[in-house]
N, C-alpha and C positions, 0 to 999 in steps of 0.2 A: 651790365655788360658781361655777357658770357667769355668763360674762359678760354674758351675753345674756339671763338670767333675766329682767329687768325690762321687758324686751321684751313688747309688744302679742302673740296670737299670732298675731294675721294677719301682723303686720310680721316674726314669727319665719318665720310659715309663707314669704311672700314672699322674705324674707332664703333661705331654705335652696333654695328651688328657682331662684330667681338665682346661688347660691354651686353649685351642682349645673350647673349649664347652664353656666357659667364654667369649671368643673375636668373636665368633661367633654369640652366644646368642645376644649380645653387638650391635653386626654388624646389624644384622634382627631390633633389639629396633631400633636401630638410624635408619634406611633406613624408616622404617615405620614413626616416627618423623619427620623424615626431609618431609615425603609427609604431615604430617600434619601440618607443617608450622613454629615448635618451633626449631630453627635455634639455639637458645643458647645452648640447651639441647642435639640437635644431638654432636653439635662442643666438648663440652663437654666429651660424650660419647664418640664420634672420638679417645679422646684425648688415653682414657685409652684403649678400645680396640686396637690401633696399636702399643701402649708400649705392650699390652700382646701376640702380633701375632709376632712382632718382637725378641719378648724372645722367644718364643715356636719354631716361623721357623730355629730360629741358632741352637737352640740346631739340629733339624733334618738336618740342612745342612751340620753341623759341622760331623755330624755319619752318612752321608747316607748310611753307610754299616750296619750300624741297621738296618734292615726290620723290625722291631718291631716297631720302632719310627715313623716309616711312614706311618706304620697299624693304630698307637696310633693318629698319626696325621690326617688324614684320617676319624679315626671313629668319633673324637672329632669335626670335622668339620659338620659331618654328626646330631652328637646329638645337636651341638649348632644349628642346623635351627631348630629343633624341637621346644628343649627348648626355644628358641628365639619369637618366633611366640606362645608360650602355656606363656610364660613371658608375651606380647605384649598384649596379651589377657586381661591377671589380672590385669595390670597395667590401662586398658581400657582410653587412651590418646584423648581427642579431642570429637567432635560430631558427629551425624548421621540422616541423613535424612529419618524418616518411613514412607511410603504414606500408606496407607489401603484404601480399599475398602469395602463398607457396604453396603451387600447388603436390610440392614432394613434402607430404608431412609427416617427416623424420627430424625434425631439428636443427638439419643442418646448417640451415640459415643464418638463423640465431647464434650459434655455434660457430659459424665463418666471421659475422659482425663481430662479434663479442671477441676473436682472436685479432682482427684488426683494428682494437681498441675502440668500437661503438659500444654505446650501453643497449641492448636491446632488450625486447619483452617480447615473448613466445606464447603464444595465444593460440590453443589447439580449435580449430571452429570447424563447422561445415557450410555446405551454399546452399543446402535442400535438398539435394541432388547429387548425387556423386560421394566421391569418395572424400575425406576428412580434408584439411587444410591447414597449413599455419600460419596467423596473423603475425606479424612480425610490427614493433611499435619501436620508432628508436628517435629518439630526440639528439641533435646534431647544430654543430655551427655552418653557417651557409657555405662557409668552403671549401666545409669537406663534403655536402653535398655531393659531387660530380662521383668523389671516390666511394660513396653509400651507394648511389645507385648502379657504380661499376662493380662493385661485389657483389649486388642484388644479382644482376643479369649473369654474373659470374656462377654463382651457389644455384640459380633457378633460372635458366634462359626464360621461360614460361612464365614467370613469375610480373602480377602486375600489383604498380602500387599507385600510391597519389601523394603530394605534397603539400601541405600546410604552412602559412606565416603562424609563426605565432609571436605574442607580444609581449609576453613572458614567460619564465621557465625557473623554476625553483628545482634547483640538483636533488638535495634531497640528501637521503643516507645509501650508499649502496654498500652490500653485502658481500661484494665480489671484493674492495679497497680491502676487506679486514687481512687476509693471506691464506694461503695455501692450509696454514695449519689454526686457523680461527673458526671456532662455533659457535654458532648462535645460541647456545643452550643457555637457558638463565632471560631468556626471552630480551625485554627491550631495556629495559633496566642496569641487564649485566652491560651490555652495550654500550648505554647511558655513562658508566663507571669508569671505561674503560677511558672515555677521553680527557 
């Protein structure tokens, strides 16, 4: 005997495509996590999504002479990849790789990131044609995103770039942390010493 039997069916129907949009949503989160690498948080997530798909599917296996229930289950599928991926969004999980391209190759790019606390890399290149350019490479968390690419357009209206998931990212040592009055003389070693 289902638990839910003494349920209304509109309140059953409502229940299953809210519990559908939930384990859905749930489902999109975790597949996106799990490509980003955080393995405890998908398993997690797993855990409660499948306790809520396996409540929602009895109930519609239990009545597949509802057509309502299957409608309800159905649409709830449908709105949890939306919500899922518009969730996935705001939650903005992990890094990303922005390259741009400047077509003003004086630095100042680099230079504008680098003052608004981006780590960047300046890459003097050309296109075959034309006059010089600079590659600009800057590794960032997803939500400051929005504010990289407002400086980009800021520093280079002209200026195009592309974005990358990436699935890992190792900081590293940067040169800039040491201070104002820090030299790298003594190569990697003095460095080494130093912490």
């Amino acid at each position: 005997m289902s638990m839910f039997a003494e349920l209304h069916p509109v309140v059953l129907t409502m229940a299953i495509f809210f519990a559908r949009i939930l384990d859905v949503s749930l489902g999109t989160v975790r597949t996106i996590v799990v490509f980003r690498g955080h393995r405890l948080l998908a398993a997690v997530i797993g855990f409660f999504e499948i306790v809520i798909w396996v409540i929602a599917a009895g109930q519609v296996l239990q009545n597949l002479d509802a057509w309502y229930l299957i409608v309800a289950y159905a649409g709830g599928f449908g709105a949890g990849n939306y919500i899922g991926i518009w969730l996935e969004a705001k939650l903005a999980i992990g890094r990303e790789m922005v390259s741009a391209i400047s077509f003003r190759a004086d630095g100042g790019l680099a230079r504008l990131l680098r003052e608004r606390g981006f780590r960047a890399i300046d890459v003097d290149a050309d296109m075959g044609r034309g006059p010089a350019v600079d590659l600009v490479i800057t590794v960032t968390r997803r939500r400051r995103v929005p504010e990289l690419l407002q400086t980009i357009l800021e520093a280079d209206p002209e200026a195009q770039y592309s974005i990358s998931d990436i699935k890992m990212a190792h900081e590293g040592f940067d040169p800039t942390m040491l201070g104002p009055r820090a030299t790298l003389g003594g190569g990697w070693r003095s460095i080494m010493k130093r912490k």
